[in-house]
GUBA-538484 format. One record per residue: residue in three letters; residue number from 0; y, x, z of N, C-alpha, C in turn; chain. Coordinates in Angstrom, 2 decimals. Each point is the difference from the previous one (the first is absolute). Layout:
// residues N
(node ALA NUM (Y X Z) (Y X Z) (Y X Z) A) ...
//
This chain:
// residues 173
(node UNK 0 (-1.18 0.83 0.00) (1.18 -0.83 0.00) (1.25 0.88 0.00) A) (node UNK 1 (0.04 1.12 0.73) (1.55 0.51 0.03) (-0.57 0.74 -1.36) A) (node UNK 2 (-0.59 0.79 -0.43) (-0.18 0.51 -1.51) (0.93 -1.47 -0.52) A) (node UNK 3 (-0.51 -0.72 -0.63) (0.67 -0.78 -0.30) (1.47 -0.54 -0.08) A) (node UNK 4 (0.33 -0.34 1.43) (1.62 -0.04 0.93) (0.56 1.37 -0.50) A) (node UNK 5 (-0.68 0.88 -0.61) (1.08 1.22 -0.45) (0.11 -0.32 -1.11) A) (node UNK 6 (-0.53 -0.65 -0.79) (0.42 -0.21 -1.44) (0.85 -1.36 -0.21) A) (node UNK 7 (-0.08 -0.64 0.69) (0.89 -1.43 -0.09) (0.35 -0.28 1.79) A) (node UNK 8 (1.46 0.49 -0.46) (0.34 -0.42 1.94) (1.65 -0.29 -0.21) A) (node UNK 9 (0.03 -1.86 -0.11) (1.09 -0.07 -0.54) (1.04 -0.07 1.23) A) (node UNK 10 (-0.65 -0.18 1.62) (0.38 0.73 1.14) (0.19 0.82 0.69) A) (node UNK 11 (-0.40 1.15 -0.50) (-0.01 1.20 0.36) (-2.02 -0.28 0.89) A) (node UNK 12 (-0.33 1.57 -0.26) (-1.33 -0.05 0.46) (-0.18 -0.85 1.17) A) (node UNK 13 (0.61 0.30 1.19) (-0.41 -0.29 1.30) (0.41 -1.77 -0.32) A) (node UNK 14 (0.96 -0.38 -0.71) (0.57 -1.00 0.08) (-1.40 -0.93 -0.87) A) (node UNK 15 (0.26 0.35 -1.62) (-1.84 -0.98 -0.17) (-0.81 -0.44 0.91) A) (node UNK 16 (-0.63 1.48 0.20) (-1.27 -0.14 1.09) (0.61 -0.74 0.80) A) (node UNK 17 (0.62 -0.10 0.66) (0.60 -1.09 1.41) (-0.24 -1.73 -0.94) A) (node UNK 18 (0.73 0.35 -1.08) (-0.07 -1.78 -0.60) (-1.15 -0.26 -0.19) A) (node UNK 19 (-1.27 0.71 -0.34) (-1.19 -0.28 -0.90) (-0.80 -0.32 1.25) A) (node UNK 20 (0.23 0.84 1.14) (-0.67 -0.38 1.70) (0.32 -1.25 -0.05) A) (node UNK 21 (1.33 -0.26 0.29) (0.53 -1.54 0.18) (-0.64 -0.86 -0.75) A) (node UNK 22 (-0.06 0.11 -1.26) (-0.30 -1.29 -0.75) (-1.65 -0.30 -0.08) A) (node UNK 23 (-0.84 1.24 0.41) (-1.24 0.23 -0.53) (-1.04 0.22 2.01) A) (node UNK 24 (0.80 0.56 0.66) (-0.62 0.27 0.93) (-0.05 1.58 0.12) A) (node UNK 25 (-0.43 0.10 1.16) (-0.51 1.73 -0.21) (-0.67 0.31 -0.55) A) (node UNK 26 (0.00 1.08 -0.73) (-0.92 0.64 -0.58) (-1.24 0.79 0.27) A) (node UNK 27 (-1.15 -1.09 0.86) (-0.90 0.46 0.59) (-1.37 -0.10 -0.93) A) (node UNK 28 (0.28 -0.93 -0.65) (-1.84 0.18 -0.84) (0.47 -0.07 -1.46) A) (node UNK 29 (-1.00 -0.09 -0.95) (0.14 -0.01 -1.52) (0.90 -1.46 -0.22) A) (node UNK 30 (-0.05 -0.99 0.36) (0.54 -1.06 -0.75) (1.49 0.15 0.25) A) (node UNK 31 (0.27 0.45 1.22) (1.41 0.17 0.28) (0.57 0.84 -0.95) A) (node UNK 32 (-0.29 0.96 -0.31) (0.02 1.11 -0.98) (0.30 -0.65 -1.01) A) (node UNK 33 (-1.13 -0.67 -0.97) (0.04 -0.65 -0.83) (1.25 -0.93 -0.40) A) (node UNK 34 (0.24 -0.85 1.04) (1.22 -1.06 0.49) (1.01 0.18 -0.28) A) (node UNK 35 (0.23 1.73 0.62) (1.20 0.46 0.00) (0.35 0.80 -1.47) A) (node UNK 36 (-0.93 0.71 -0.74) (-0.14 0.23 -0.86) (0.38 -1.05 -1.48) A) (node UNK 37 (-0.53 -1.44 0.60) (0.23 -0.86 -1.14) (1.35 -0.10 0.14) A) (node UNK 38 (0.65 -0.29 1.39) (1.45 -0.55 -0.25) (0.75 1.07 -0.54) A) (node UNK 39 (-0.06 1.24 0.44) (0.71 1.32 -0.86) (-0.16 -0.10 -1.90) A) (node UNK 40 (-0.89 -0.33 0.13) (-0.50 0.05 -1.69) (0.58 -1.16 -0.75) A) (node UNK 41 (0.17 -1.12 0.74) (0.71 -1.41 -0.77) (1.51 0.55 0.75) A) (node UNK 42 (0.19 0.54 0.49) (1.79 0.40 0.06) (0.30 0.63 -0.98) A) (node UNK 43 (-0.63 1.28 0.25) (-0.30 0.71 -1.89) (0.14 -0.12 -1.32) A) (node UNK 44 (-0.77 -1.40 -0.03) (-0.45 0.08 -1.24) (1.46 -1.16 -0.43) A) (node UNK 45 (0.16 -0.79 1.32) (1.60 -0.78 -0.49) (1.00 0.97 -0.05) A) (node UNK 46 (0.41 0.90 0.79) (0.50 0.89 -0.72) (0.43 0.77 -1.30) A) (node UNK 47 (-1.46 0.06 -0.44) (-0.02 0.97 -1.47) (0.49 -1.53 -1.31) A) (node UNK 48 (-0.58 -1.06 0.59) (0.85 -1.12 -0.69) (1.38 0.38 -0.32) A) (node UNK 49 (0.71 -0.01 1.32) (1.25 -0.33 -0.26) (0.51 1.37 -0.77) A) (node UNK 50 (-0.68 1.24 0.50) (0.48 1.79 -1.03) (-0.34 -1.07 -1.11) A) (node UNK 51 (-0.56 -0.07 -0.24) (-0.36 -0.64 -1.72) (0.88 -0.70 -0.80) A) (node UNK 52 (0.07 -0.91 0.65) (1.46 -1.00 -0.41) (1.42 0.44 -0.13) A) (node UNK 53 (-0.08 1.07 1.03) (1.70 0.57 0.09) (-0.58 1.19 -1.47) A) (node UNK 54 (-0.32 0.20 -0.07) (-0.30 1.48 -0.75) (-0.20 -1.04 -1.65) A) (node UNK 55 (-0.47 -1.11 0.15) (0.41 -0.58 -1.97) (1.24 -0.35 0.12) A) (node UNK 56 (0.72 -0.81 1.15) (1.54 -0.13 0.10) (0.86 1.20 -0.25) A) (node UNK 57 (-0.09 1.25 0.14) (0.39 1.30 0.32) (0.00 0.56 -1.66) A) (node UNK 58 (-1.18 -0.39 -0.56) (-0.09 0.37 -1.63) (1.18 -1.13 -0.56) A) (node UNK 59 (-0.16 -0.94 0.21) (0.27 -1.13 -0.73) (1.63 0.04 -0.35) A) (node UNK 60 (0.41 0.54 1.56) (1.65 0.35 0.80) (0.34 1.18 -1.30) A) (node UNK 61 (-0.53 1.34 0.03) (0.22 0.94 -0.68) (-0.06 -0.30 -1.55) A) (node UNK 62 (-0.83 -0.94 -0.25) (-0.27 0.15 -1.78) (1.18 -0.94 -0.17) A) (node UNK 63 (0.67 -0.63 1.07) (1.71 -0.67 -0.46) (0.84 0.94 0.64) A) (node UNK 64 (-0.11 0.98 -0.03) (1.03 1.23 0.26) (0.38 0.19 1.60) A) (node UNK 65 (-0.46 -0.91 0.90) (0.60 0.16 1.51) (-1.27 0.76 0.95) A) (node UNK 66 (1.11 1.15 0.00) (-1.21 1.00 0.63) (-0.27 0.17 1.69) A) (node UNK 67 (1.40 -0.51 0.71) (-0.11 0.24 1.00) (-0.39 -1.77 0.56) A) (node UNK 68 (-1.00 0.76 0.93) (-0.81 -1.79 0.56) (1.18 -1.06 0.72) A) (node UNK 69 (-0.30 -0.65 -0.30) (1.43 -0.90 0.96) (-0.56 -0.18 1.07) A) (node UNK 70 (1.30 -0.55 1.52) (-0.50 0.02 1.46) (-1.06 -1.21 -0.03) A) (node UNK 71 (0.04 -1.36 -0.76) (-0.56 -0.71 0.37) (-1.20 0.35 -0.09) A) (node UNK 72 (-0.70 0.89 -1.20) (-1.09 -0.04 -0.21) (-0.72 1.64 0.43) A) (node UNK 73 (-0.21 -0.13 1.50) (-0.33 1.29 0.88) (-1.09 0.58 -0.90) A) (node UNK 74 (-0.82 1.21 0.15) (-0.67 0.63 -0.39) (-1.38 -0.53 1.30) A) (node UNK 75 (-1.22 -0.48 -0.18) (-1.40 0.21 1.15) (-0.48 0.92 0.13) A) (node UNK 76 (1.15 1.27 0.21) (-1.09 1.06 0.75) (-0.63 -0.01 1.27) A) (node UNK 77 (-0.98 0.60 0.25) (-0.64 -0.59 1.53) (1.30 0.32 1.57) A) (node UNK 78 (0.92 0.78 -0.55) (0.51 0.84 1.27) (1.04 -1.70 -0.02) A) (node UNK 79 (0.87 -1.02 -0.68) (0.34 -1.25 -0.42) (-0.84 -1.10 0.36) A) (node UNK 80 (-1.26 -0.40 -0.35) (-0.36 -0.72 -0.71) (-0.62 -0.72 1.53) A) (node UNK 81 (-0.78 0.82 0.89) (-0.19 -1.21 1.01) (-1.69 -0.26 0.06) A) (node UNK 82 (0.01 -1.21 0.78) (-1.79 0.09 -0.32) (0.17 -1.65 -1.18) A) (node UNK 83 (-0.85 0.39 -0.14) (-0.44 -1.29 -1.12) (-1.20 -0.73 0.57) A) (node UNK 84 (-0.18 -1.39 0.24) (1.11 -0.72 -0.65) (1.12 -0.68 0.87) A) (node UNK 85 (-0.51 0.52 1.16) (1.15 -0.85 1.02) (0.77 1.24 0.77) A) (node UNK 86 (0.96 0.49 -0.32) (0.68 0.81 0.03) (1.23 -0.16 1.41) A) (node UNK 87 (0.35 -1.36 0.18) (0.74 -0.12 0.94) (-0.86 0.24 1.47) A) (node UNK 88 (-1.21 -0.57 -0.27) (-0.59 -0.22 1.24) (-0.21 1.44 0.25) A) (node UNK 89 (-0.65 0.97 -1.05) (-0.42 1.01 -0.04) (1.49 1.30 1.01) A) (node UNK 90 (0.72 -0.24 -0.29) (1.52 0.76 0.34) (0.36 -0.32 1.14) A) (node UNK 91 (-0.19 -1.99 0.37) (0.25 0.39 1.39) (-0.87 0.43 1.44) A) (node UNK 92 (-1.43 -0.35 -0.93) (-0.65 0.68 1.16) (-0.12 1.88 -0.02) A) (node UNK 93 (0.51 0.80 -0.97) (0.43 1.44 0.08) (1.08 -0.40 0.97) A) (node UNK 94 (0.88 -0.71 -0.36) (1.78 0.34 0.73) (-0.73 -0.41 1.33) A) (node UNK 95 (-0.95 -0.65 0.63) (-0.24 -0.29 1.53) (-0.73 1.15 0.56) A) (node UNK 96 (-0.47 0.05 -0.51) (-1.34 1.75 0.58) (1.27 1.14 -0.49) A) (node UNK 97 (0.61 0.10 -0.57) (1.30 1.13 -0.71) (0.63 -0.35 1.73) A) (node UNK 98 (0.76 -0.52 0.12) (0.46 -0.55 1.15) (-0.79 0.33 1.54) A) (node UNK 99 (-1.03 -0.68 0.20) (-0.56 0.56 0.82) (-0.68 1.33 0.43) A) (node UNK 100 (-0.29 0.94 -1.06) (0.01 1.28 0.26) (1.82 0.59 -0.04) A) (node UNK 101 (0.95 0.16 -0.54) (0.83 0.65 0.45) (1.13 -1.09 0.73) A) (node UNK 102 (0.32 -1.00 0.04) (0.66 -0.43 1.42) (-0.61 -1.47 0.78) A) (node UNK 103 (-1.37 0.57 0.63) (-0.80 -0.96 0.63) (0.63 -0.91 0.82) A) (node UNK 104 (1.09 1.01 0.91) (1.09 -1.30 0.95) (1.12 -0.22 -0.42) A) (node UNK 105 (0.27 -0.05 -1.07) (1.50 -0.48 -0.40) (1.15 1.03 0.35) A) (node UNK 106 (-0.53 1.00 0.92) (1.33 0.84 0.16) (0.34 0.82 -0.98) A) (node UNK 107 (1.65 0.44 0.63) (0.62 0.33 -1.47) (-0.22 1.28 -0.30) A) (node UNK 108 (0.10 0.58 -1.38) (-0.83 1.03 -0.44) (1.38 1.26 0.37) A) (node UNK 109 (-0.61 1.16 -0.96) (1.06 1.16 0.37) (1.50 -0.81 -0.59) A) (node UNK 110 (0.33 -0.15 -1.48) (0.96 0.34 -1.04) (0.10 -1.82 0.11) A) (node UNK 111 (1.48 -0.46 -0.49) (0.19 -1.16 -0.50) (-0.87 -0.57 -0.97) A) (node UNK 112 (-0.06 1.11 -1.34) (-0.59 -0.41 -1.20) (-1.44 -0.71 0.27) A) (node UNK 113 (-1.02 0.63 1.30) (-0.96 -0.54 0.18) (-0.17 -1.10 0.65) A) (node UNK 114 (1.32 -0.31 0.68) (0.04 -1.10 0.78) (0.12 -1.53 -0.92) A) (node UNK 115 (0.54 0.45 -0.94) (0.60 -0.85 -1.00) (-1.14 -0.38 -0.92) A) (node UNK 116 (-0.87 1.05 0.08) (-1.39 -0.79 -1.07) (-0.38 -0.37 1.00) A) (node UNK 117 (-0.74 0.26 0.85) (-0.83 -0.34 0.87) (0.69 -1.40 0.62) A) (node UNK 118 (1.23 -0.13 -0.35) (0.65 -2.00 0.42) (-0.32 -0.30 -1.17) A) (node UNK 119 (-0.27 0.28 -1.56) (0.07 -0.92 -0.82) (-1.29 -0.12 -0.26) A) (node UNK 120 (-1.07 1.23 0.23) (-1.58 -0.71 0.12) (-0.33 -1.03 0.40) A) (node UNK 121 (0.48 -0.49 1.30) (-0.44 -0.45 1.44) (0.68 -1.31 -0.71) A) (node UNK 122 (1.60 -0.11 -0.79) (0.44 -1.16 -0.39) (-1.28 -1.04 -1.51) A) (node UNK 123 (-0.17 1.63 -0.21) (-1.02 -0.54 -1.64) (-1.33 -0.61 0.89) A) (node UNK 124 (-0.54 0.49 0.93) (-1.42 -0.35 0.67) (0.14 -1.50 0.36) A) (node UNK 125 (1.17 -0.65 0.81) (0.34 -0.63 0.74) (0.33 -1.43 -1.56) A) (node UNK 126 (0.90 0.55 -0.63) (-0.01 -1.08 -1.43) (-1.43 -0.53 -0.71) A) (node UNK 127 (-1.09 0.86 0.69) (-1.23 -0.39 -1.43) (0.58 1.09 -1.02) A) (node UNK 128 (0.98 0.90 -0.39) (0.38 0.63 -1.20) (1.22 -0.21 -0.75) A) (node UNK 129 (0.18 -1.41 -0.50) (1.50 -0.19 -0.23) (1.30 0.63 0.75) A) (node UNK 130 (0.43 0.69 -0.21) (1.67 0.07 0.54) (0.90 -0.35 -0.70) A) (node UNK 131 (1.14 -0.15 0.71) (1.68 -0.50 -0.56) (0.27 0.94 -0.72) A) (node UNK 132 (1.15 -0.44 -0.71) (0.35 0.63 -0.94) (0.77 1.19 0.53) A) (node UNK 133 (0.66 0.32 1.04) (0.25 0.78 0.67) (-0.73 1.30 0.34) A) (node UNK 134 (-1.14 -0.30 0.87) (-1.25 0.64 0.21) (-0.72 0.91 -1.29) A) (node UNK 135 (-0.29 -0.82 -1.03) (-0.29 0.54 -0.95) (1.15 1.08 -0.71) A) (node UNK 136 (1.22 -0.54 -0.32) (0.28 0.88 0.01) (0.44 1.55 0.56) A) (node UNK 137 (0.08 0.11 1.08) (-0.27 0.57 1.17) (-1.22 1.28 0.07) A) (node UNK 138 (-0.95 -0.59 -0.39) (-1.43 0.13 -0.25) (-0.05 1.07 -1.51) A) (node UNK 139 (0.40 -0.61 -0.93) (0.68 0.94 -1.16) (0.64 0.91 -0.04) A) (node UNK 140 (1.40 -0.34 0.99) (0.82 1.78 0.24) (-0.72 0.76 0.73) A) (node UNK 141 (-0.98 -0.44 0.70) (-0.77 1.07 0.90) (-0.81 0.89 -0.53) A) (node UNK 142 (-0.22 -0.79 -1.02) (-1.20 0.47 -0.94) (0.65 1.14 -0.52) A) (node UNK 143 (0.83 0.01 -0.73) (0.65 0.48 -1.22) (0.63 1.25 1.13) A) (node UNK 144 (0.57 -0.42 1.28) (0.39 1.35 0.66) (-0.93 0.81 0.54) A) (node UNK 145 (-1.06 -0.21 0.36) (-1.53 0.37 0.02) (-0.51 1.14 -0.98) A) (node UNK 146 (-0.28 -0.41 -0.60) (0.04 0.28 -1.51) (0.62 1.33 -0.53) A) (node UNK 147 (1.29 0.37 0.49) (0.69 1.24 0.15) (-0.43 0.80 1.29) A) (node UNK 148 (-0.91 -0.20 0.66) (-0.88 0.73 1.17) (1.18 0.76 0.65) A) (node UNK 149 (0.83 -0.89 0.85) (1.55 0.00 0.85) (-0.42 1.56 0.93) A) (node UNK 150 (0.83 0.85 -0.23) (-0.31 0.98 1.11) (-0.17 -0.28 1.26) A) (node UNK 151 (-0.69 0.38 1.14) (0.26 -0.27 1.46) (-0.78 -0.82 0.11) A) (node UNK 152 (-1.01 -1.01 -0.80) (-0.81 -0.87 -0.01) (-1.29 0.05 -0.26) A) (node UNK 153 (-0.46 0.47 1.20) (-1.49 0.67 0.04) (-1.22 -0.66 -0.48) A) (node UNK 154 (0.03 -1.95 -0.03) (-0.78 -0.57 -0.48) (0.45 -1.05 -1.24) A) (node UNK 155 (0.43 0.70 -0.73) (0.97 -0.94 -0.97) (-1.47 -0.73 -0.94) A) (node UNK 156 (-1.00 1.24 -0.32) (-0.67 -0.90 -0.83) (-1.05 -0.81 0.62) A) (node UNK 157 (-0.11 -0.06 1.23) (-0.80 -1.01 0.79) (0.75 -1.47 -0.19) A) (node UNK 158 (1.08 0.43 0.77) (1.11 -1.32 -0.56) (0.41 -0.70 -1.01) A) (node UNK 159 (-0.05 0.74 -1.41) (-0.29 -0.03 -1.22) (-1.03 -1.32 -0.29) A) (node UNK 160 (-1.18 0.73 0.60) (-1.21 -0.94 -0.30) (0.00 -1.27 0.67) A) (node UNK 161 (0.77 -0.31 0.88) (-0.20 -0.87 0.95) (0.87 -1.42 -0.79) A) (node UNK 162 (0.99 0.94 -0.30) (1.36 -0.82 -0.83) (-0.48 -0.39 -1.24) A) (node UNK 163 (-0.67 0.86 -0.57) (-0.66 -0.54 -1.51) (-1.39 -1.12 0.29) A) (node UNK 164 (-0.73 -0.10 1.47) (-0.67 -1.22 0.14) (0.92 -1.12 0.19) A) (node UNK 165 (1.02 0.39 0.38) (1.11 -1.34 0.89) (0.08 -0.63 -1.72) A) (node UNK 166 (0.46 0.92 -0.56) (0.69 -0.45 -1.57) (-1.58 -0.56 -0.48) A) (node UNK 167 (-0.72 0.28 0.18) (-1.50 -0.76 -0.78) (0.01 -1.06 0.89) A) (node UNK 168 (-0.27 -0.26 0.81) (0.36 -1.14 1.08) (0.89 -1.26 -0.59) A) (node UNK 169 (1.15 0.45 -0.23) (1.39 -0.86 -0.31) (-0.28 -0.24 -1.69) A) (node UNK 170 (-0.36 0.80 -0.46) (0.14 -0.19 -1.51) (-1.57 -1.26 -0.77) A) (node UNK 171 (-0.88 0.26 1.10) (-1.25 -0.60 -0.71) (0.09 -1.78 -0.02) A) (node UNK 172 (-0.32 -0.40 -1.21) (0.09 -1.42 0.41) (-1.41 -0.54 -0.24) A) 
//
């Protein structure tokens, strides 16, 4: 199974394995294995769907001269794309275990910046996923300042990841 979870881990390793436990049980005998194995493989394989579809849209875009992809129509790479097929559910149970390993009691972290994801997780967990339009955007500048890996900010790309589930969270319908 983690052979596997290294080749498709649209949670990060530890993060899969945690969902595939959840949804499947522990991984104590062959069927569990199996279980967990099937649901990885139908996330997968909806996955390579949607690469598929974006990638004839992507020809289709270019052979009418527009080369650069537009925002609406994101790219499904796995580090984006989420689990398939239920993607919201999938994000907020990362953002709750994300959460409970680095701020189990709610207290406040070193730096503002962490304080500030770690309120808009807790706001995305608490919605089911939807946020205001506020929030979301919010959620976006974080991203994007993230993104420039801010000096002095020792866990920027942990936070990174956390913010890009919030945004899979908010964005999935």
């Amino acid at each position: 199974m983690r052979s596997c979870v290294q080749l498709c881990q649209p949670f990060g390793f530890h993060g899969t394995l945690r969902f595939l436990a959840a949804a499947v049980g522990p991984f104590r005998d062959e069927a569990a294995l199996l279980a967990a194995l099937n649901v990885l493989e139908a996330s997968r394989e909806a996955w390579k769907v949607d690469v598929l579809r974006y990638a004839a849209r992507r020809a289709t875009a270019k052979r009418l001269g527009h080369r650069v992809p537009r925002a609406d129509d994101p790219n499904p790479t796995p580090s984006r794309s989420g689990w398939y097929p239920d993607g919201r559910a999938a994000a907020l149970d990362a953002l709750k275990r994300w959460l409970d390993v680095r701020a189990p009691d709610g207290s406040p972290a070193a730096n503002p910046t962490t304080d500030e994801v770690h309120s808009l997780l807790r706001v995305c967990i608490t919605s089911g996923g939807p946020l205001s339009t506020g929030h979301s955007r919010r959620v976006r500048d974080l991203i994007h300042y993230l993104e420039r890996e801010p000096p002095g900010l020792a866990n920027s790309a942990d936070l990174l990841t956390a913010l890009r589930l919030v945004a899979l969270a908010d964005d999935v319908s």
